[in-house]
C-alpha positions, 0 to 999 in steps of 0.5 A: 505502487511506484517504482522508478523515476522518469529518466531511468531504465525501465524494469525489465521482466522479473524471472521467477526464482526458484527456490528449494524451501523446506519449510517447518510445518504450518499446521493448524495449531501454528498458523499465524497470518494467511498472507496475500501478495498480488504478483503482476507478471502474469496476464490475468494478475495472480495473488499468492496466499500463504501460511505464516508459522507463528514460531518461525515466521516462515512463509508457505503457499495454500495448496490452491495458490495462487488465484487470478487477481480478476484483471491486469496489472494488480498493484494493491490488495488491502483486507478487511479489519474483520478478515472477510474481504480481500480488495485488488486494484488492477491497474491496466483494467482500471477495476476493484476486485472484491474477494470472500476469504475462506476459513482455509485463507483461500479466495472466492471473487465475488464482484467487479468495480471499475474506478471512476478514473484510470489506472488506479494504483494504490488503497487503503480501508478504514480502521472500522472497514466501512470505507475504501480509499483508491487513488486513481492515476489519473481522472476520467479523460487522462491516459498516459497518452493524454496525461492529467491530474490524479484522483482519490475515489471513496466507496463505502463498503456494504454489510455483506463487503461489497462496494457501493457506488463512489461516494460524492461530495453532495450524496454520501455514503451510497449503497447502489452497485459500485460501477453506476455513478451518480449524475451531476457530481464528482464521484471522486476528489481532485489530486495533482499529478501522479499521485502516490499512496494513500494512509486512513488514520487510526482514528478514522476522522483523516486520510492522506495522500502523496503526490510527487507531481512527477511521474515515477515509473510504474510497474508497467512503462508508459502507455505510449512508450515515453514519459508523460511531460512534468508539470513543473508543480513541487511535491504535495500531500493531500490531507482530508477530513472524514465527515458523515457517510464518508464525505471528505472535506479538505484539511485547511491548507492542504495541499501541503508542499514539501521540500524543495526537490522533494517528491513524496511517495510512501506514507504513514499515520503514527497510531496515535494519530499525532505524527505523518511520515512521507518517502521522499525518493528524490532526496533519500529521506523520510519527512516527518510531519506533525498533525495538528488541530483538523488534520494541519501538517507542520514540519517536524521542529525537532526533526523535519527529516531522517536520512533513507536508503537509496529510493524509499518507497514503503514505509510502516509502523509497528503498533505502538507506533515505537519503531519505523521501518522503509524500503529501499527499492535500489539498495534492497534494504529495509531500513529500522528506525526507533520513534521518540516523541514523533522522531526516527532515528537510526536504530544503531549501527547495523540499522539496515536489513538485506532483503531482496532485489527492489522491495516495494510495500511494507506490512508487520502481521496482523496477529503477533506483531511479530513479523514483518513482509516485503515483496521484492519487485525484480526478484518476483520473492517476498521477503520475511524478517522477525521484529525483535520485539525489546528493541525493533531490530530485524533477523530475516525468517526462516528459509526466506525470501518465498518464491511468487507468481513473478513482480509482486507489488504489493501485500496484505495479511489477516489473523488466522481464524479471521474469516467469512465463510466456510468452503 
């Protein structure tokens, strides 16, 4: 997850926020979600699990909260569709931690993957859970330091939700341990520089990737203490057909450059599969794509962009695909969109949502549809909102935002009662 554009102040460390919660009580009966949010001020990286109130939304952390995150820096966590694994990259380590969720939400570590690359820095997972995607930084031999290309990394996961081994182009999907690497192939497929997040489309057959080709500053500020020198290359997204065992073929004409000045970050699939939706932090707008026969992008005819807050970074949808929601890291807003025929539009006049110092990823809960997250970077809170389900608007949830371990990046959530193991 990217935060800043090169040139501006780095983010200072984040004070925890103390914040008197009284919150209704989340039994059993009422819990909803169980939520995990990786938070990366502290070293080793934490990840704070809560329990979501199915009638207010509110959010309250598990008596075990928070758990190590296994390494440095986490800056993406994505769960399994079944609920029974929970994926953390740890950006400064350059691993992959595999946990087992509990039927009480908490987490049980189980194995360690290092990336093929360095820095890995965004995720996403397969609508049938049998792959992860992990956009890698950069590509084995490139640092901060010695900057380089990007690189998207594809481990099938096995029965039991550990990792195999990087898929290649020649060998498919692979069950051996995820850190041996096979010779003679590429564990990974080639992206420009400073990649951004990755998007698995509901039907499973593509998956998409934005590439700014500028450095936007992470959460931690350069190795080297100094912005890696730009490429001069435009802003680009990737697209990728999902073949057997998980190999991936380009999509014909990708990359796809985007507007000009433009530098693409967040992105999202419709669910029916028809429309992409990309941040664009340079110009404050969203681009919106249609995708056509093999995973093809055109820009939207009817409206190829839709104005954002300042610095949009998360972008979302509801289930149904009918209405879209952006985060705007410098405003501290989320911004709501209706969609109609693959078009966002303002929803009304009071369209924005206050939430809190810098909001970063975007997730609406798994169960009801019903509530949407935010963590917010400088406030080390998460932010709660309930989706007014007739019409999209947002109405912050009970007693939010929720205190966390400090910088949270990134969050994921599974239906309560949706789990591997009993501990």
């Amino acid at each position: 997850m990217k935060f800043r554009k090169s040139g501006q102040v780095l983010l200072a460390a984040a004070a925890t926020v103390v914040v008197g919660l009284g919150l209704t009580s989340c039994g059993a009966s009422n819990t909803v979600d169980f939520l995990y949010v990786t938070s990366s001020k502290n070293n080793p990286g934490q990840i704070n699990v809560y329990i979501v109130d199915s009638e207010s939304g509110a959010a309250r952390q598990i008596a075990d909260s928070p758990y190590p995150s296994g390494g440095r820096n986490p800056v993406a966590d994505v769960a399994s569709p079944n609920g029974k694994n929970l994926y953390v990259a740890n950006h400064d380590d350059n691993t992959l931690v595999e946990f087992v969720i509990g039927t009480d939400g908490k987490l049980y570590p189980q194995h360690t993957c290092n990336t093929p690359g360095t820095e890995p820095s965004a995720m996403a997972i397969s609508p049938d859970g049998s792959l992860l995607y992990v956009v890698d930084f950069y590509q084995a031999g490139f640092t901060d330091v010695n900057p380089g290309p990007g690189a998207l990394a594809v481990y099938h996961i096995q029965s039991d939700g550990s990792l195999g081994n990087p898929i290649t182009s020649s060998s498919g999907a692979t069950t051996g341990d995820c850190n041996s690497i096979a010779n003679g192939n590429l564990s990974y497929w080639p992206l420009g520089y400073y990649p951004g997040n990755v998007a698995a489309a509901p039907n499973g057959s593509l998956v998409y990737v934005a590439d700014p080709n500028i450095f936007v500053t992470t959460v931690t500020p350069p190795t080297n203490g100094t912005v890696p020198i730009v490429p001069g290359l435009p802003g680009q997204i990737y697209g990728f057909t999902v073949g057997s065992g998980g190999t991936l073929g380009t999509v014909a004409g990708s990359p796809f450059t985007t507007a000009s000045g433009s530098e693409p970050l967040g992105v999202a699939v419709s669910p029916d599969n028809s429309g992409l939706f990309v941040t664009d932090t340079a110009q404050n707008q969203l681009l919106n794509y249609v995708i056509g026969a093999g995973g093809a992008l055109s820009a939207n005819p009817s409206s190829p962009t839709t104005p954002t807050g300042t610095f949009p970074v998360g972008v979302v949808l509801s289930s149904d695909g009918s209405d879209l929601y952006v985060s705007n890291f410098t405003d501290g807003t989320v911004s709501e969109y209706t969609v109609s025929n693959g078009v966002p539009a303002l929803n009304g006049s009071s369209s924005t949502l206050a939430v809190g110092h810098s909001p970063t990823a975007l997730l609406i809960d798994p169960s009801l549809n019903e509530f949407l997250f935010t963590p917010n970077f400088v406030d080390g809170t998460i932010s709660g909102a309930r989706v007014n389900t007739t019409n999209g608007t947002l109405v912050n949830n009970q007693n939010s935002p929720y205190v966390t371990s400090g910088q949270p990046t990134s969050v994921a959530a599974i239906p309560h009662n949706q789990h591997a193991v009993s501990k």
